[in-house]
PAGUZA-460070 format. One record per atom (N, C-alpha, C): residue in three letters; residue number from 1; x, y, z. Coordinates in steps of 0.05 Angstrom, whole numbers, plus 5000, padded with zeros to 4 digits. Layout:
N
  resn  resi     X     Y     Z
   Ala   NUM     X     Y     Z
...
This chain:
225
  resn  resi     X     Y     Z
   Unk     1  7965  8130  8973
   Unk     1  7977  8124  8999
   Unk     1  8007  8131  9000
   Unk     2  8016  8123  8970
   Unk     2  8049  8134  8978
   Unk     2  8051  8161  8977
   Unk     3  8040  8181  8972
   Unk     3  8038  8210  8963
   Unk     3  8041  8219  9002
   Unk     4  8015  8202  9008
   Unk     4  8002  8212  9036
   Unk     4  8036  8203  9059
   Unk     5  8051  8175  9055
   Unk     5  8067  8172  9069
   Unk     5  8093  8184  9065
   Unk     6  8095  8196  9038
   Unk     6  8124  8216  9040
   Unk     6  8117  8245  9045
   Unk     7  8094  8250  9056
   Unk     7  8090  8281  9059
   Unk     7  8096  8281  9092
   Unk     8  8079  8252  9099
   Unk     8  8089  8254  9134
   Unk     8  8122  8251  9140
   Unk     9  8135  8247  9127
   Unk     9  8168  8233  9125
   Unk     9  8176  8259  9138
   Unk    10  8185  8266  9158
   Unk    10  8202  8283  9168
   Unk    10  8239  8281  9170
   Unk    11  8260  8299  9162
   Unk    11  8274  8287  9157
   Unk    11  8298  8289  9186
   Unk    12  8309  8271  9194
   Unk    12  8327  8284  9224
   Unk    12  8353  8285  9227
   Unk    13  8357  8294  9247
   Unk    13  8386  8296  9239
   Unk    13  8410  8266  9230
   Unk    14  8395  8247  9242
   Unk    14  8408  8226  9237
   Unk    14  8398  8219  9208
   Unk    15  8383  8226  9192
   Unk    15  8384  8236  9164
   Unk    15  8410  8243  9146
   Unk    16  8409  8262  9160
   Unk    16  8431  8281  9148
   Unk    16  8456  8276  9147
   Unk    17  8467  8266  9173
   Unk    17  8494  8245  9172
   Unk    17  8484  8228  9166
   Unk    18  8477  8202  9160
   Unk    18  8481  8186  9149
   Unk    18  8473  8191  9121
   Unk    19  8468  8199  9103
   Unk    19  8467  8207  9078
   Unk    19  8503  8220  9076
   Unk    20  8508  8245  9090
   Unk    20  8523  8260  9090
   Unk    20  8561  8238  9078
   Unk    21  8550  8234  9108
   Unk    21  8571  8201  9112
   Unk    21  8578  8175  9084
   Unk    22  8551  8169  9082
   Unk    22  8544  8150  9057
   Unk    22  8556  8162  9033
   Unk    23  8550  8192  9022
   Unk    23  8560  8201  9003
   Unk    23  8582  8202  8997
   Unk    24  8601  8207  9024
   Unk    24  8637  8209  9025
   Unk    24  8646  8180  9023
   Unk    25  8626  8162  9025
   Unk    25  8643  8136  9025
   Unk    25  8646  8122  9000
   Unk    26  8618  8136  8989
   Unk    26  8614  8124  8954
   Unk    26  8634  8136  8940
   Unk    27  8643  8168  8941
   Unk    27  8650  8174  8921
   Unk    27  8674  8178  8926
   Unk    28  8691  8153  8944
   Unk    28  8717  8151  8954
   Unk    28  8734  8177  8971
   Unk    29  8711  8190  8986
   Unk    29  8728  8227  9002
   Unk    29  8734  8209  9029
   Unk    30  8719  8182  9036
   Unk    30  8732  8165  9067
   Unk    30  8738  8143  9038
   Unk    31  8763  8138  9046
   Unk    31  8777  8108  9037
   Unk    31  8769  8083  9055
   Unk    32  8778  8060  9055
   Unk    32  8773  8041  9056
   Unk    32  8788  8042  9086
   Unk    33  8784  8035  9105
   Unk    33  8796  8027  9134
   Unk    33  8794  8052  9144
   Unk    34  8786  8086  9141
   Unk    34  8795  8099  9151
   Unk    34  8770  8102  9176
   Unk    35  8778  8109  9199
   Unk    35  8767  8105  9223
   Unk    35  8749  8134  9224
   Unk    36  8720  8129  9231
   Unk    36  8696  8152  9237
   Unk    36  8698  8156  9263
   Unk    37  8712  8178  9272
   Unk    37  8715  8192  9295
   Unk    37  8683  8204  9298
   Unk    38  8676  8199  9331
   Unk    38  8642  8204  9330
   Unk    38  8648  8226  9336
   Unk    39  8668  8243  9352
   Unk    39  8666  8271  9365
   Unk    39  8665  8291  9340
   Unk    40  8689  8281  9326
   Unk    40  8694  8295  9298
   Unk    40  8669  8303  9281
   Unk    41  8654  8286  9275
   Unk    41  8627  8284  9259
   Unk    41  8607  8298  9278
   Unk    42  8606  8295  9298
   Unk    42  8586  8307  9316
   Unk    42  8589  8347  9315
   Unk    43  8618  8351  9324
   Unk    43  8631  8373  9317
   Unk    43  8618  8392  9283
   Unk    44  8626  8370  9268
   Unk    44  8627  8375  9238
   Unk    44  8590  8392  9234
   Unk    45  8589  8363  9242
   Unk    45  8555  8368  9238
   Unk    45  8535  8386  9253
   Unk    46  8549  8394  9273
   Unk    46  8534  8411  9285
   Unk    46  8508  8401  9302
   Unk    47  8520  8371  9312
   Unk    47  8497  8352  9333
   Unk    47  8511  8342  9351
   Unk    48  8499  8327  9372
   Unk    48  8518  8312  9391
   Unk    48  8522  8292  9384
   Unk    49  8532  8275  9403
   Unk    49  8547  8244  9391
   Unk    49  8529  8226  9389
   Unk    50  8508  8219  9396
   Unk    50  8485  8202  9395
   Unk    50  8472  8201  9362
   Unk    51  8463  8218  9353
   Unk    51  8451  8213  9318
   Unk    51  8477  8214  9308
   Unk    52  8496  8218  9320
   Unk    52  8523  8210  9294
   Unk    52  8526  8174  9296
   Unk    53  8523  8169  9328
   Unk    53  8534  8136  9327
   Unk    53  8501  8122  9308
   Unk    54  8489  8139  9316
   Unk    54  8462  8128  9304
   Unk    54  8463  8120  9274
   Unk    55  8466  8135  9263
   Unk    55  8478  8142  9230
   Unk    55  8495  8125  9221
   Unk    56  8521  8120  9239
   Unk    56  8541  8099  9237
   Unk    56  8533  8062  9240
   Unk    57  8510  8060  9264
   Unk    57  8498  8039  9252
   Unk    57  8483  8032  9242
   Unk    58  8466  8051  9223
   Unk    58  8450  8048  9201
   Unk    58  8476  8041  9175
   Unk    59  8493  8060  9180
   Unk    59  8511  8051  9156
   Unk    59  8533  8019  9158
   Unk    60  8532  8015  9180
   Unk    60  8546  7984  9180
   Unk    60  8521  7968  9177
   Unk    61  8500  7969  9175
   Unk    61  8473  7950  9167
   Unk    61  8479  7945  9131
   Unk    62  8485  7968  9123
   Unk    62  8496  7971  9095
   Unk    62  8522  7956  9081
   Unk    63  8535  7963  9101
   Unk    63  8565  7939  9107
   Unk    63  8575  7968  9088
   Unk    64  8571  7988  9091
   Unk    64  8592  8007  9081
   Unk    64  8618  8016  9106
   Unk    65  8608  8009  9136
   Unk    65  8616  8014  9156
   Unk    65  8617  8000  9174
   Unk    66  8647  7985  9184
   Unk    66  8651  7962  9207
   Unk    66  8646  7967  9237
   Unk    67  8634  7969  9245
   Unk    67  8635  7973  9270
   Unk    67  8659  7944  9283
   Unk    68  8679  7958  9304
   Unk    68  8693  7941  9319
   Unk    68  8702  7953  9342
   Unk    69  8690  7930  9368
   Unk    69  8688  7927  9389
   Unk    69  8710  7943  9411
   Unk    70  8707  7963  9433
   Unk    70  8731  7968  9435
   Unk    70  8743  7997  9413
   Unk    71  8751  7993  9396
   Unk    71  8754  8013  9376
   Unk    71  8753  8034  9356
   Unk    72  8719  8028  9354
   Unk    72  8688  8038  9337
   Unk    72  8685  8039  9304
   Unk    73  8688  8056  9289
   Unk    73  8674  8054  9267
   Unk    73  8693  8055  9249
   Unk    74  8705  8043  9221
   Unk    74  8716  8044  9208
   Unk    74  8702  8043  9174
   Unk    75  8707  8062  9146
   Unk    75  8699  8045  9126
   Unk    75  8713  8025  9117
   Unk    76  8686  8011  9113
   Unk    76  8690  7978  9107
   Unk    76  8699  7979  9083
   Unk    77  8721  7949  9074
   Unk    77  8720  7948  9043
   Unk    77  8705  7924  9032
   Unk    78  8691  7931  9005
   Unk    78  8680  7923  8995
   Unk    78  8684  7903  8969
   Unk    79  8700  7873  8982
   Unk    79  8712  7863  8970
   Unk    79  8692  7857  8942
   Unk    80  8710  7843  8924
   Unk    80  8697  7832  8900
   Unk    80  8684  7807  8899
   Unk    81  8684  7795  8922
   Unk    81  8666  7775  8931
   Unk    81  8650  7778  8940
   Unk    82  8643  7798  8959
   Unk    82  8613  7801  8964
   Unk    82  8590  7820  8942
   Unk    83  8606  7838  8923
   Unk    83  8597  7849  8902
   Unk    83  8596  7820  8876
   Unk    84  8600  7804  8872
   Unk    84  8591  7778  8865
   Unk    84  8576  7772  8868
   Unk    85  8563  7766  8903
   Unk    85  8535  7758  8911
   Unk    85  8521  7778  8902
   Unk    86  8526  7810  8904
   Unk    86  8501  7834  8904
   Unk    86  8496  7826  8880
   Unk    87  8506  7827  8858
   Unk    87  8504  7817  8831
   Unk    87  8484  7800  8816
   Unk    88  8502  7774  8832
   Unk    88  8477  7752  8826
   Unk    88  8453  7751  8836
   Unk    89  8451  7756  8856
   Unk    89  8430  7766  8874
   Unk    89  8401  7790  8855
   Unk    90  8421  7806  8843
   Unk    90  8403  7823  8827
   Unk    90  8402  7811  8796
   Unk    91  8410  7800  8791
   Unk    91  8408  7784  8762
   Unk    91  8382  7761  8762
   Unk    92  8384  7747  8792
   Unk    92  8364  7741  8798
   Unk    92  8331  7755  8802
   Unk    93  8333  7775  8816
   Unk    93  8304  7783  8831
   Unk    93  8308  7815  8804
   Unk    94  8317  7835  8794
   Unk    94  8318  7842  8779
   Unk    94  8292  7836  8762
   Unk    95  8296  7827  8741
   Unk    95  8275  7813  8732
   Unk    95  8257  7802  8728
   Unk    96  8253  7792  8759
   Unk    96  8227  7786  8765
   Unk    96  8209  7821  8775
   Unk    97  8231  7826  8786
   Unk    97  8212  7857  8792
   Unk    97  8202  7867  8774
   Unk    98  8213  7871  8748
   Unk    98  8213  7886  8732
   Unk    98  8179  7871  8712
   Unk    99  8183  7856  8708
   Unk    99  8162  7837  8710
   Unk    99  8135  7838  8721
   Unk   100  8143  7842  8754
   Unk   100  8116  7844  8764
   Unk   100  8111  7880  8767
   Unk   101  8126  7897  8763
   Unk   101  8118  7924  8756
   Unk   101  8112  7927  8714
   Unk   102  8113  7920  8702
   Unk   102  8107  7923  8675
   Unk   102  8077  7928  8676
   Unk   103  8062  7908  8683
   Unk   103  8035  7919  8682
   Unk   103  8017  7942  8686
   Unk   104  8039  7953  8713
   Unk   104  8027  7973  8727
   Unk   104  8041  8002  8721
   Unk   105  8060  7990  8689
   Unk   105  8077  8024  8689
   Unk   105  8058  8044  8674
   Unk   106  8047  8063  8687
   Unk   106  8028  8082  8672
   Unk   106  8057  8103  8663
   Unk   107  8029  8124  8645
   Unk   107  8053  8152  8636
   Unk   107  8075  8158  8655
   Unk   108  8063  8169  8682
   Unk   108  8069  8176  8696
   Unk   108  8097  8160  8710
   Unk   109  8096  8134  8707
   Unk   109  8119  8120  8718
   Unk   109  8139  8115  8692
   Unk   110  8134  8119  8670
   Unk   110  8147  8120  8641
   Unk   110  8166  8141  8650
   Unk   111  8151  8164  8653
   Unk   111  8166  8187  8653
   Unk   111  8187  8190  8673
   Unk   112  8188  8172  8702
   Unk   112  8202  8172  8710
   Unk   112  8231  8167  8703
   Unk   113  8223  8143  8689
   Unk   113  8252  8131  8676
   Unk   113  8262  8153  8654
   Unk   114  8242  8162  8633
   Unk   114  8258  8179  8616
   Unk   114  8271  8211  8636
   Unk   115  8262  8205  8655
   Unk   115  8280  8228  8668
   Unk   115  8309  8217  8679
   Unk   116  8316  8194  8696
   Unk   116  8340  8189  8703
   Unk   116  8351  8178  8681
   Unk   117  8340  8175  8658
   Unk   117  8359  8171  8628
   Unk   117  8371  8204  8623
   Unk   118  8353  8219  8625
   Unk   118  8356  8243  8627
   Unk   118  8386  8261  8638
   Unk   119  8373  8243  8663
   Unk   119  8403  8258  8677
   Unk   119  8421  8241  8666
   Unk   120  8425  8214  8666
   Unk   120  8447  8202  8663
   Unk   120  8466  8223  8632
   Unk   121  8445  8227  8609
   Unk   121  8456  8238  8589
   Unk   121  8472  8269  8597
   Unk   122  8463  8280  8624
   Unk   122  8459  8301  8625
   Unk   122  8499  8307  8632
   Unk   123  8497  8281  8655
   Unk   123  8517  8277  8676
   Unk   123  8536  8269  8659
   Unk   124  8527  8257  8632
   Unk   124  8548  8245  8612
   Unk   124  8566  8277  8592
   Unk   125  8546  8287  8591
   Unk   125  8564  8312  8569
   Unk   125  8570  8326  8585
   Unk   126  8563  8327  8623
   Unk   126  8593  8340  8641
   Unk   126  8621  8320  8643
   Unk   127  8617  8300  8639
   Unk   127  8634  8281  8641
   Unk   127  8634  8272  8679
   Unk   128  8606  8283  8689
   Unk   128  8596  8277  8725
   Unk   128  8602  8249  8731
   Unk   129  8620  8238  8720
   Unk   129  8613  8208  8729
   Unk   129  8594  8198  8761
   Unk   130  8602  8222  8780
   Unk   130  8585  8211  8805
   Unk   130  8550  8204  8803
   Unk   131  8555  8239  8789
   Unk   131  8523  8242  8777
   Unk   131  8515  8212  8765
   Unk   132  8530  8211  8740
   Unk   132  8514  8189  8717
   Unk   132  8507  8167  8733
   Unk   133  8522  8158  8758
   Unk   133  8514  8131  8765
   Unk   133  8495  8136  8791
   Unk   134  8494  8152  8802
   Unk   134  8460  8154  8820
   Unk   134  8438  8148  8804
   Unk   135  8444  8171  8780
   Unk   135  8413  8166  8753
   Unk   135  8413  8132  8752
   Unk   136  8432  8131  8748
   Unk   136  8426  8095  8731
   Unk   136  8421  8080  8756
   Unk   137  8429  8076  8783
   Unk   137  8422  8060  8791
   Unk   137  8394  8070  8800
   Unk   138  8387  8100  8805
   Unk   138  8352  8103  8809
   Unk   138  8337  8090  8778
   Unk   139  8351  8095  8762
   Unk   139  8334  8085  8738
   Unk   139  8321  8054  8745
   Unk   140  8343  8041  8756
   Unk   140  8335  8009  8757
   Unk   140  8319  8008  8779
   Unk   141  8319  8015  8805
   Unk   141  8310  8015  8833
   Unk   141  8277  8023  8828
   Unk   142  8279  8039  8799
   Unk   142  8249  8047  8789
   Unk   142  8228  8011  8791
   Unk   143  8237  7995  8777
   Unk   143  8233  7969  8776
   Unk   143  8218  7954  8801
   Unk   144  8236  7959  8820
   Unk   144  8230  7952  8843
   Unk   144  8212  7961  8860
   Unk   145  8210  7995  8860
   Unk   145  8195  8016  8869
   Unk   145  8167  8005  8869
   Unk   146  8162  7999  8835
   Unk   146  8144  7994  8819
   Unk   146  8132  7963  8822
   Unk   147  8140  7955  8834
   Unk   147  8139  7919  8829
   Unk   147  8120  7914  8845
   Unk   148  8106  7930  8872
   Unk   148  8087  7915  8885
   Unk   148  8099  7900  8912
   Unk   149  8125  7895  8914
   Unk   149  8135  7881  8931
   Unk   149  8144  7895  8960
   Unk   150  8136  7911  8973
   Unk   150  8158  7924  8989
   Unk   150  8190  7913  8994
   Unk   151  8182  7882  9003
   Unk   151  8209  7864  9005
   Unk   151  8236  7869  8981
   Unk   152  8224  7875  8959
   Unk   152  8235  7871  8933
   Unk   152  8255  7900  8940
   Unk   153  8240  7929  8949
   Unk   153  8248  7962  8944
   Unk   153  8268  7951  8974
   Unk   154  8266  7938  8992
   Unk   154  8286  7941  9022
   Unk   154  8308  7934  9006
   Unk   155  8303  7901  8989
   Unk   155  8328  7892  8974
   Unk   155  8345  7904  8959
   Unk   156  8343  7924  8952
   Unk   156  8351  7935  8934
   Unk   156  8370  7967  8953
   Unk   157  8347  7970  8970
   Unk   157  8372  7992  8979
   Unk   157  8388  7981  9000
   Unk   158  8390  7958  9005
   Unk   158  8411  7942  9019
   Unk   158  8438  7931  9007
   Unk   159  8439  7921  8976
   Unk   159  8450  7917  8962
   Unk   159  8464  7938  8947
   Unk   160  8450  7962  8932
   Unk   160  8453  7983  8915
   Unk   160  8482  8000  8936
   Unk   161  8489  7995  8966
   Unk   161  8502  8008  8969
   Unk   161  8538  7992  8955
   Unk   162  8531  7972  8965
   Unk   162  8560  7962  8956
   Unk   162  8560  7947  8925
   Unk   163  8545  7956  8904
   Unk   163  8550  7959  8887
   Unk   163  8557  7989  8872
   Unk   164  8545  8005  8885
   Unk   164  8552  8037  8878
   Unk   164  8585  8038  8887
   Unk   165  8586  8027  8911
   Unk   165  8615  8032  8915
   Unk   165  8640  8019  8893
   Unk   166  8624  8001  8881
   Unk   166  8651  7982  8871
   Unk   166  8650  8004  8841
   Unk   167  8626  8004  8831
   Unk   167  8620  8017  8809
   Unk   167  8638  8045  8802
   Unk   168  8636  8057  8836
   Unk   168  8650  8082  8831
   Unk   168  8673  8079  8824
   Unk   169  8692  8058  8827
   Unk   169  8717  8047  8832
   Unk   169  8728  8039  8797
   Unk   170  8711  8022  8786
   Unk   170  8717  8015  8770
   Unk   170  8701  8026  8736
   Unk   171  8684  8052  8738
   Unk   171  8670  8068  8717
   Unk   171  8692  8086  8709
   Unk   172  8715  8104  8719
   Unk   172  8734  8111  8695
   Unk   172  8748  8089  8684
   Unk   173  8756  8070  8692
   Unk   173  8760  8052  8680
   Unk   173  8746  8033  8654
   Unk   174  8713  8037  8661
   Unk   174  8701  8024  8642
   Unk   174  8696  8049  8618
   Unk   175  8703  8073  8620
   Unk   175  8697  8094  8606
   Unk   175  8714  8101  8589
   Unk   176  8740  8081  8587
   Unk   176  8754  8088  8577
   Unk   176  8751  8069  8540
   Unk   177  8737  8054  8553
   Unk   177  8725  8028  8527
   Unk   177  8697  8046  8521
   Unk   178  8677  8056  8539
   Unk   178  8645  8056  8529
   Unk   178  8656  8088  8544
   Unk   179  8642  8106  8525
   Unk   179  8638  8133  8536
   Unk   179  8610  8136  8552
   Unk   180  8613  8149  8569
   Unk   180  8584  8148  8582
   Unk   180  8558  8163  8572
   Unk   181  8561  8161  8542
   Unk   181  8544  8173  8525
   Unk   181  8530  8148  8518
   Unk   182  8550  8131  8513
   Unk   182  8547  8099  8506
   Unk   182  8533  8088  8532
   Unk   183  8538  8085  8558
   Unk   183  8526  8075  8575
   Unk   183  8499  8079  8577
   Unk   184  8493  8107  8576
   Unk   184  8466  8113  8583
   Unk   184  8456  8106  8559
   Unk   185  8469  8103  8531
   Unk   185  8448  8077  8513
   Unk   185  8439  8062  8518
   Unk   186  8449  8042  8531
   Unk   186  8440  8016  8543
   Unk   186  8419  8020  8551
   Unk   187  8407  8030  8564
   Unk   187  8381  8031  8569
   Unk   187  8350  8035  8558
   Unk   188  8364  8039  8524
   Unk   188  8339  8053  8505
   Unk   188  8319  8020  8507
   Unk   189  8347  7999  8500
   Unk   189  8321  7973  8499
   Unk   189  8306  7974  8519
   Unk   190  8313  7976  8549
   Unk   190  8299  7973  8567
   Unk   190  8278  7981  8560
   Unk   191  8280  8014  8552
   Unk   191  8249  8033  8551
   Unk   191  8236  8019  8534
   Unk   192  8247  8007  8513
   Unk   192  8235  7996  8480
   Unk   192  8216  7977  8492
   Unk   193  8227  7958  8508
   Unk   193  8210  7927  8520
   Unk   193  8179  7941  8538
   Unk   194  8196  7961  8555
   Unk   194  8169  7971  8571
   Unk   194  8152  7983  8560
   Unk   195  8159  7999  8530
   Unk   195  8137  8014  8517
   Unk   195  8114  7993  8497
   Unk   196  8137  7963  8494
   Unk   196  8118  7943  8483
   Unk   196  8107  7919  8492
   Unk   197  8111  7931  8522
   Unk   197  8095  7908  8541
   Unk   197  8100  7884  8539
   Unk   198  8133  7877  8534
   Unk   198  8135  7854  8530
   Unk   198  8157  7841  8548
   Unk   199  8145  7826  8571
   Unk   199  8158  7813  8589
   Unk   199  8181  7796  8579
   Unk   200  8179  7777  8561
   Unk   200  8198  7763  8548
   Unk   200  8227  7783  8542
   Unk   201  8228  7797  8529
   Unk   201  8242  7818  8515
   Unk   201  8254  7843  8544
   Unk   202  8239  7839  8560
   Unk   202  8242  7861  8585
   Unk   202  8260  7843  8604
   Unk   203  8250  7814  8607
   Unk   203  8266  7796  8621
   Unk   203  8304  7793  8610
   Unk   204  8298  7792  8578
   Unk   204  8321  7780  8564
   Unk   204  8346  7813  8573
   Unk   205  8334  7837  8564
   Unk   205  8351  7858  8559
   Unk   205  8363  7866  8597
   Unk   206  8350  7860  8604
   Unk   206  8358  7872  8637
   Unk   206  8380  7851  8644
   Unk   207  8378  7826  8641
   Unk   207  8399  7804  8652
   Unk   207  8425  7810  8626
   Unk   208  8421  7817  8607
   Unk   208  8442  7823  8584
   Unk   208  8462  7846  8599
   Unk   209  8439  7874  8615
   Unk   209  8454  7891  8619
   Unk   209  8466  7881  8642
   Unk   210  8454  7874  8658
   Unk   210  8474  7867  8684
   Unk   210  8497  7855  8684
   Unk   211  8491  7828  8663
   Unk   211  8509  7812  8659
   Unk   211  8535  7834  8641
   Unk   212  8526  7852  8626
   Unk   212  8551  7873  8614
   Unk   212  8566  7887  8636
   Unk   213  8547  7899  8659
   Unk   213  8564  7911  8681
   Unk   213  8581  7895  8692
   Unk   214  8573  7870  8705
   Unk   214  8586  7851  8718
   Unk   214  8613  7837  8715
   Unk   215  8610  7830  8682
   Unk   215  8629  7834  8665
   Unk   215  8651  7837  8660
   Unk   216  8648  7862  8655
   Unk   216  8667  7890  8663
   Unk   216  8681  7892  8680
   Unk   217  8671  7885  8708
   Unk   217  8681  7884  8736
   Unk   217  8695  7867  8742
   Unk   218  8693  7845  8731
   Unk   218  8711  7810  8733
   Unk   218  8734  7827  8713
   Unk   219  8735  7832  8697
   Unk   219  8755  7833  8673
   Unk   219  8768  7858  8687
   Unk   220  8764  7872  8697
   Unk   220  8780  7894  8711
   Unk   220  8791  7893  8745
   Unk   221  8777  7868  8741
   Unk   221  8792  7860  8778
   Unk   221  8808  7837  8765
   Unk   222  8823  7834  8747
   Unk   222  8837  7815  8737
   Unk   222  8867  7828  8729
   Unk   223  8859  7854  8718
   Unk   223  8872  7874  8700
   Unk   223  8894  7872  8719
   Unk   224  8921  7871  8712
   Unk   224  8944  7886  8722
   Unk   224  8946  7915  8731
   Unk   225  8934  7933  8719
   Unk   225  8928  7959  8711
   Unk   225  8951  7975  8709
């Protein structure tokens, strides 16, 4: 059934900007408050102004983008308090996903993961930092994919945006302690727990990792720098 529903997926223009859009905001090319002119993007993109505002409120659903009244679209910032809740939030349900997809991980979904380990190593000996952290957060979103829940896969791409953002922010910084040769280690236990079907051990290593990213993030929003 999923094979049959991504073949019908057609992709549109309001696709395209808002991906387009999303991408410049993660990897800091729009800063924080700067205002999304709709004519500009419409222009850019080669559409009219309608799938651009379209795009724009799919991305304030994300809270990557404020819409305000009167004024229109600005990127949002993504304080350290609401990347706290995304956090705990996934420290929480995380694990349970992971949990209720274990049973069901055949070869075929194995292999998935040893591919965005893949890239992450790949993205690591360019020194891609953008790259390495798409792989890793698709690596985890695998969990969810996999879990049986649909509720669980929405949660996750609702959250995953304003944690990618903070991530992008604060990964040269964490790279300067763990090389990202080292990061994409972290994940061998993961594979180790799922290749030995052991929920206990799959539960313990995923809340270890998060709790390491999270971490990281407290101790560097503290930093003087």
């Amino acid at each position: 059934m999923a094979t049959t529903s991504h073949k019908l997926f057609r992709r549109t223009m309001v696709d395209d900007i808002f991906d387009e859009v999303r991408r410049r905001i993660l990897v800091g090319e729009l800063p924080d408050g700067e205002q999304l002119r709709q004519l500009e993007l419409a222009q850019e993109m080669g559409s009219s102004q309608g799938p651009v505002r379209q795009a724009l409120e799919r991305l304030s659903q994300e809270q990557l983008v404020m819409a305000i009244p009167n004024r229109g679209y600005f990127v949002a910032h993504i304080s350290l308090e609401q990347a706290r809740k995304a956090y705990e939030l996934r420290m929480l349900l995380e694990p349970f996903a992971a949990l209720q997809a274990l049973p069901a991980i055949t070869g075929e979904h194995r292999a998935r993961f040893d591919g965005e380990l893949d890239a992450m190593r790949t993205a690591a000996r360019r020194n891609d930092q953008a790259t390495f952290i798409d792989a890793d957060f698709r690596f985890h979103g695998l969990f969810y994919e996999f879990s049986g829940y649909p509720l669980l896969a929405r949660f996750w791409e609702l959250i995953v945006a304003q944690m990618r953002k903070i991530v992008s922010v604060t990964i040269p910084m964490q790279t300067r302690r763990e090389p990202l040769e080292t990061i994409a280690d972290l994940h061998l236990p993961i594979l180790d727990a799922i290749d030995r079907q052991d929920g206990g051990a799959l539960d313990n290593v995923l809340r270890e990792h998060v709790e390491h990213v999270w971490t990281f993030i407290q101790e560097e929003s503290r930093s003087p720098n």
